[in-house]
MARBA-3410 file (N, C-alpha, C, O; in Angstrom, 1 decimal):
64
108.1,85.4,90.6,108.7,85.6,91.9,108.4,87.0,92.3,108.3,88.1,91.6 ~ 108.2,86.9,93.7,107.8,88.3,93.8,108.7,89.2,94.8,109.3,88.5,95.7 ~ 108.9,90.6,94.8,110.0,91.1,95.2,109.9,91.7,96.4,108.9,92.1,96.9 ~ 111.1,91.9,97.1,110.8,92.4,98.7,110.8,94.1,98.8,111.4,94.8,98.0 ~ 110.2,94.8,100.1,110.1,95.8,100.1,110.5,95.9,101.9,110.6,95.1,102.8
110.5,97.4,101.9,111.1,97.4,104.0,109.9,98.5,104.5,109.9,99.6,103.9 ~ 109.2,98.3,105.3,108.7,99.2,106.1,109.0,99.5,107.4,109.9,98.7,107.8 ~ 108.7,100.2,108.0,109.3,101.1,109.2,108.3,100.8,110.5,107.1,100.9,110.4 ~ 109.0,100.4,111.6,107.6,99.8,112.7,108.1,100.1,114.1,109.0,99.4,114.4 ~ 107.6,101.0,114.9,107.9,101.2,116.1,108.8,100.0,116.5,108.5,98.9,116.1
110.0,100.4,117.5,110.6,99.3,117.9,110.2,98.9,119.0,110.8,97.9,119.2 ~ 109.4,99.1,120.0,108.7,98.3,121.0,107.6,97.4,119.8,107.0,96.5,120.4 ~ 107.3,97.4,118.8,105.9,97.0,118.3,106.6,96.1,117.8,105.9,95.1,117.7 ~ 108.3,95.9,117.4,109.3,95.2,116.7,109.3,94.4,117.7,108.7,93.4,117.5 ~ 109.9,94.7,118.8,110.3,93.5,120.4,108.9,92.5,120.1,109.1,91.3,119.8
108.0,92.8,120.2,106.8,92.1,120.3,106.5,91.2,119.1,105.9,90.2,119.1 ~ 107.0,91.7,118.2,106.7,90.9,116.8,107.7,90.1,116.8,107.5,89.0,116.3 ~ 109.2,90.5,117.4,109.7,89.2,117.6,109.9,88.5,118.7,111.0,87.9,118.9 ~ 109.3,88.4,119.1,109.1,87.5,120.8,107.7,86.5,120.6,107.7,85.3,120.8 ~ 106.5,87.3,120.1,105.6,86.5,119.2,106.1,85.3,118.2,105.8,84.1,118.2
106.7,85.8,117.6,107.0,84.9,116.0,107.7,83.6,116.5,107.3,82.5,116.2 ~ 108.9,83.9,117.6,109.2,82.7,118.3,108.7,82.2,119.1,109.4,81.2,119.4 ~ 107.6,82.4,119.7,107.3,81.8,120.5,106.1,81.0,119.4,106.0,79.8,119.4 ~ 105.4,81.7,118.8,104.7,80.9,117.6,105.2,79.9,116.9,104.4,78.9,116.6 ~ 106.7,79.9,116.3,107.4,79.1,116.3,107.6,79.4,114.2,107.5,78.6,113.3
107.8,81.0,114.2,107.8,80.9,112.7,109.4,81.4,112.5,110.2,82.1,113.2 ~ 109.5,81.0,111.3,111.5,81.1,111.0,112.0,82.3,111.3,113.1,82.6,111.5 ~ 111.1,82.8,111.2,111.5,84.7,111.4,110.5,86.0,111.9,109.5,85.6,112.4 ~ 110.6,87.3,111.9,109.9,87.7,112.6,109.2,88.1,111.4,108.0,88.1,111.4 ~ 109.9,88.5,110.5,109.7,88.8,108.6,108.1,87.8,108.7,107.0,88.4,108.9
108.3,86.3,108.6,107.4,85.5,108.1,105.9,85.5,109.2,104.8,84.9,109.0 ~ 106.3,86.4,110.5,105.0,86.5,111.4,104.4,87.6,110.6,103.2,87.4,110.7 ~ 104.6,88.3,110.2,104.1,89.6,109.8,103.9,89.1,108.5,102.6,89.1,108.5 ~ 104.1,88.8,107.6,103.7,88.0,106.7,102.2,87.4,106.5,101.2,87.7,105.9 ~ 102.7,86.6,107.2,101.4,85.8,107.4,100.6,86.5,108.5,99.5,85.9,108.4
100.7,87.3,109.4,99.2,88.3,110.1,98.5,89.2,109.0,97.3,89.4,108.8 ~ 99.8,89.7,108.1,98.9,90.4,106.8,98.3,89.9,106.4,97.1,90.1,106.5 ~ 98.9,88.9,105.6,98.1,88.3,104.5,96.3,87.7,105.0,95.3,87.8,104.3 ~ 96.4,87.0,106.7,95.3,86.6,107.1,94.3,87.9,107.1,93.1,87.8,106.9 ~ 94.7,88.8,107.3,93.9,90.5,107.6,93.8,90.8,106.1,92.7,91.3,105.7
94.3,90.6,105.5,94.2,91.2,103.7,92.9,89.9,103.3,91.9,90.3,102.8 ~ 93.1,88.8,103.6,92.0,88.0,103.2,90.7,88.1,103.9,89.7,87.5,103.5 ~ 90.7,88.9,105.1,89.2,88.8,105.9,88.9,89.9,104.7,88.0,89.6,103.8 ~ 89.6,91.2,104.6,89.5,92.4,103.4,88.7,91.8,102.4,87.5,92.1,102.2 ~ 89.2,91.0,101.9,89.1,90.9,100.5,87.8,90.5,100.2,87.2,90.9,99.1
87.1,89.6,101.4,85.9,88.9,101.3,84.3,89.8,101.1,83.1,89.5,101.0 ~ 85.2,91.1,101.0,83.8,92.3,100.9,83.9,92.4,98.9,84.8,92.5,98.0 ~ 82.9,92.5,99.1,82.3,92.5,97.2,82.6,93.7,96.5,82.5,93.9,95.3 ~ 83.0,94.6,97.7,83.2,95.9,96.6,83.5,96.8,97.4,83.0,97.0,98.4 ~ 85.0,97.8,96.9,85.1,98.9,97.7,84.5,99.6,98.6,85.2,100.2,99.5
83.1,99.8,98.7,82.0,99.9,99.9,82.5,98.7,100.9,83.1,98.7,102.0 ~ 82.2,98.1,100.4,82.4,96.7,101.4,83.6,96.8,102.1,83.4,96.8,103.3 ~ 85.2,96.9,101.5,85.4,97.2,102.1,85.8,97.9,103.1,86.4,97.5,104.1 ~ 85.4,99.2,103.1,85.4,100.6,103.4,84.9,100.1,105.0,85.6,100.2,106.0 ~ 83.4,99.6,104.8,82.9,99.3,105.9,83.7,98.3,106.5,84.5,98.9,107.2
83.8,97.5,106.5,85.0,96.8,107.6,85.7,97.4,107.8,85.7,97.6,109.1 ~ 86.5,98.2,107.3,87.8,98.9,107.6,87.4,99.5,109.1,87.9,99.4,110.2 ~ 86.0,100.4,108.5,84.9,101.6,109.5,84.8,100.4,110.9,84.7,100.8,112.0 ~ 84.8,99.0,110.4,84.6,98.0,112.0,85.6,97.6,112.5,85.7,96.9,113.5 ~ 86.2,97.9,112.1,87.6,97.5,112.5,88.7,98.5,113.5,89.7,98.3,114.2
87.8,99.5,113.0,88.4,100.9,113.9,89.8,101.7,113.2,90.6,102.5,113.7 ~ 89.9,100.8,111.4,91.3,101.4,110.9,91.0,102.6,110.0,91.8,103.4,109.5 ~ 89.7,102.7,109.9,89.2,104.1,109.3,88.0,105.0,109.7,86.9,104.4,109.7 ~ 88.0,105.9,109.9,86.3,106.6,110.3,85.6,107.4,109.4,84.5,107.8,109.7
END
């Protein structure tokens, strides 16, 4: 089982994440963010090696 943790998210970025989630139709706003990670952590993962990573990150515009 794995255990929960809380992070901190602008609250206009919060309105949106939950107005999204229901309108998507997911139990919670918890389980949209969830599952946007996890799909973003799996595009990640598909690079072969910390370079690999690195570079998406660099296309992605989340690191320079």
């Amino acid at each position: 089982m794995f255990g929960k943790t809380s992070i901190r998210l602008d609250e206009q970025l919060w309105e949106k994440i939950k107005r999204y989630s229901a309108l998507a139709g997911y139990s919670s706003p918890t389980e949209f963010v969830e599952h946007a990670l996890q799909k973003e952590l799996a595009t990640l993962e598909e690079g072969d090696s910390d370079e690999g990573i690195k570079e998406k990150l660099k296309g992605l515009g989340y690191i320079s």
